[in-house]
C-alpha positions in Angstrom: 0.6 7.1 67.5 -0.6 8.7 63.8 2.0 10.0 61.9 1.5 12.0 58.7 4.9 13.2 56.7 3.7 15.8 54.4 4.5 18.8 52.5 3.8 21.6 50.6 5.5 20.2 47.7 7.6 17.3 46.4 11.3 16.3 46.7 11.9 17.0 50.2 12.5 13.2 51.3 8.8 12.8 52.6 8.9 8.8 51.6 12.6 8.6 52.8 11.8 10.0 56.5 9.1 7.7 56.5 10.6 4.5 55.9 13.5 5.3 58.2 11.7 6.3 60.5 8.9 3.1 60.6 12.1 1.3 60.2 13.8 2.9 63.7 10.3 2.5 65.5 9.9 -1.4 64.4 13.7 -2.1 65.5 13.0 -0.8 69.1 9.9 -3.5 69.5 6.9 -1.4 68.4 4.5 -2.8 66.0 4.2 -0.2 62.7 2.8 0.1 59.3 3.0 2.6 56.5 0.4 3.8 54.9 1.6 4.9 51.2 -0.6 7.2 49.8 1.5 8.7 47.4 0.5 5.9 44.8 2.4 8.0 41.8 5.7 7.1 42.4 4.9 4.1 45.3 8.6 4.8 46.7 7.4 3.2 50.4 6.0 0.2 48.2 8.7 -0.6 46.5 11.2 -0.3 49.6 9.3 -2.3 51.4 9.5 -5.3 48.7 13.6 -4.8 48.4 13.5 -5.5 52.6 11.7 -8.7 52.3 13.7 -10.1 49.2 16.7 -8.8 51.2 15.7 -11.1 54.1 15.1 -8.2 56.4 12.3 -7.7 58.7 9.2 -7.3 56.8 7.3 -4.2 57.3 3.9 -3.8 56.5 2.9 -1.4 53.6 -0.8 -0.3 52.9 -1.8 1.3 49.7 -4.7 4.2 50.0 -5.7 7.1 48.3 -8.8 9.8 48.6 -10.4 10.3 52.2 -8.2 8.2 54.4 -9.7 8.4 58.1 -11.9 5.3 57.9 -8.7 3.4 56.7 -6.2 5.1 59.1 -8.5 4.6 62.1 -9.0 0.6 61.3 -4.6 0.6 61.0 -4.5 2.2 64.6 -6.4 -0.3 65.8 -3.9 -3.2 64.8 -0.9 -1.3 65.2 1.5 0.9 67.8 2.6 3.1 64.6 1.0 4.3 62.3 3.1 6.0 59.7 1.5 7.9 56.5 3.1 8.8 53.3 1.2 11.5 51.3 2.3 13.1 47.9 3.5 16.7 48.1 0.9 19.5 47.8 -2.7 20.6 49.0 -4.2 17.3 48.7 -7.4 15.1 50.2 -4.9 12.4 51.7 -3.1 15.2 53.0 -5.9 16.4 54.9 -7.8 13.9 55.4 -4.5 12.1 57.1 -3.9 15.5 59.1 -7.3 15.3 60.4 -6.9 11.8 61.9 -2.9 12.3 62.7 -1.4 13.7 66.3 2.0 14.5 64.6 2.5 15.9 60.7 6.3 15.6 60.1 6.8 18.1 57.7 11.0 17.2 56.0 12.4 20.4 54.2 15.3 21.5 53.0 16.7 25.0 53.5 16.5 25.9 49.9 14.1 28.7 49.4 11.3 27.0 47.5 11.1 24.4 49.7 10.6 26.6 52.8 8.7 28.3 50.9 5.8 25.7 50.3 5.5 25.6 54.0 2.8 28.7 53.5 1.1 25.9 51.2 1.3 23.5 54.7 0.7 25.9 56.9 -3.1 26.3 55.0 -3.5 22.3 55.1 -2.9 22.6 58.7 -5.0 25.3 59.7 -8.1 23.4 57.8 -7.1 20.2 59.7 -7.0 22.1 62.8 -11.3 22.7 62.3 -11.5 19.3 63.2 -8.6 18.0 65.2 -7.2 20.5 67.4 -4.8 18.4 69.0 -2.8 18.4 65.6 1.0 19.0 66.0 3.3 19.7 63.1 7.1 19.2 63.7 9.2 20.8 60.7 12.3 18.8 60.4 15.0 19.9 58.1 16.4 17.3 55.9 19.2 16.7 53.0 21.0 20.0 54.5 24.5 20.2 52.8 27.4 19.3 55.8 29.4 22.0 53.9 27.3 25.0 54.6 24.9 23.4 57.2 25.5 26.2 59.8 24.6 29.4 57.6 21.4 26.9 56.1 19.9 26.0 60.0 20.4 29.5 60.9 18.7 31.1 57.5 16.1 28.1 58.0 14.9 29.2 61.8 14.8 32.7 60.7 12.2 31.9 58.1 10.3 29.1 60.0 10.0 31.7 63.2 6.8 33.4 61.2 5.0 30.2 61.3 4.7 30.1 65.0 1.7 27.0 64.5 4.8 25.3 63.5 7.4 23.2 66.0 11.1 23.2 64.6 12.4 19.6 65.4 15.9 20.2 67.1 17.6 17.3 65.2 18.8 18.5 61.4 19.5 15.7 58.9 22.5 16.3 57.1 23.4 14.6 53.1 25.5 11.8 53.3 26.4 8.2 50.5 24.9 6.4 53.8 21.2 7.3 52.9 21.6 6.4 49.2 23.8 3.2 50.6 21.0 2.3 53.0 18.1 2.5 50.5 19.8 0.5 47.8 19.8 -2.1 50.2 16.6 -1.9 51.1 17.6 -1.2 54.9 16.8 1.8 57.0 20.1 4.4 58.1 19.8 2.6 61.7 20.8 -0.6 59.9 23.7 0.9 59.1 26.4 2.3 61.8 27.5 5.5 61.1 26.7 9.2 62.0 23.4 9.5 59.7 21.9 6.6 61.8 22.5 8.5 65.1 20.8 11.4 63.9 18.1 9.1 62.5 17.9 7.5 66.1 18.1 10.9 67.6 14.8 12.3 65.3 12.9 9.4 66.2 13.1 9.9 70.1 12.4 13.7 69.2 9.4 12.6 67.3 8.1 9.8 69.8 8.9 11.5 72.7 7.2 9.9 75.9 5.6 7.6 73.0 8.5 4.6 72.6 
């Protein structure tokens, strides 16, 4: 499976969705690579070095930027997984990676400017679409505050509802130290017990579906 987390801007938690979640598919016997191709601030890069001088499972990291389908399309063939990290914004690895994707994971909070730029995804996604039909996009919301999480979800589905070539994912990721904790270590939430791996675990059979 091809999996593009993108947005329409930065600082929603693309690179941290996408580690935890290679992370979750590798632990469950799946073979997996990221694809960082948000070279600016290499987060996925960089993770992925603290793991192995942690002694934790290594898990393979490609650099690419510019028109990514020849690349993508030589990674499916070596691997179950293929996850993609791409910078925030209207960009050619955005749609390029759409293009040859059958999931975009789209991470925003419930803050206004982030669900906002999802009219900026929803125009990446419609010129993906020309060429790959098939193309779902699951809006997941992430970092939502535990303190006012209820009125957040609900304000949240009221404005995704108008972007009906959008899927809302059903699990919401809520802030919590373990997500900080987990990256400091170079680990993923599901290496560490607790109710954010759960959720974690949760998002990833959401996102895989009949695909584990």
């Amino acid at each position: 499976m091809i999996i593009t987390v993108g947005q329409g801007k930065g600082g929603v938690g693309k690179s941290t969705l996408a580690m935890n979640l290679a992370i979750d598919i590798q632990q469950r016997g799946n073979t997996v690579v990221v694809l960082d191709a948000d070279r600016t601030l290499a987060t996925v890069r960089l993770w992925a070095d603290d793991r192995a001088n942690a002694g934790l499972p290594v898990l393979p990291v490609v650099s690419g930027e510019g028109n990514l389908v020849k690349l993508i399309q030589s990674l499916a063939d070596q691997y179950d997984h293929v996850i993609i990290d791409v910078k925030g914004g209207d960009t050619t690895e955005l749609r390029t990676a759409a293009v040859s994707s059958d999931l975009l994971v789209a991470p925003t909070s419930g803050q206004q400017a982030d669900l906002d730029s999802l009219e900026k995804l929803a125009g990446s996604v419609a010129a993906a679409r020309d060429l790959n039909e098939a193309l779902q996009v699951l809006v997941v919301l992430n970092r939502v505050s535990p303190q006012g999480k209820a009125n957040e979800v609900a304000d949240a589905k009221t404005y995704i509802a108008d972007y009906p070539e959008f899927d809302l994912a059903s699990t919401v990721l809520v802030t919590a130290k373990a997500w900080d904790k987990a990256r400091s270590e170079g680990r993923g939430v599901v290496e560490i017990p607790g109710k954010a791996k759960a959720a974690m675990q949760v998002l990833t059979n959401e996102i895989l579906g009949d695909d584990q």
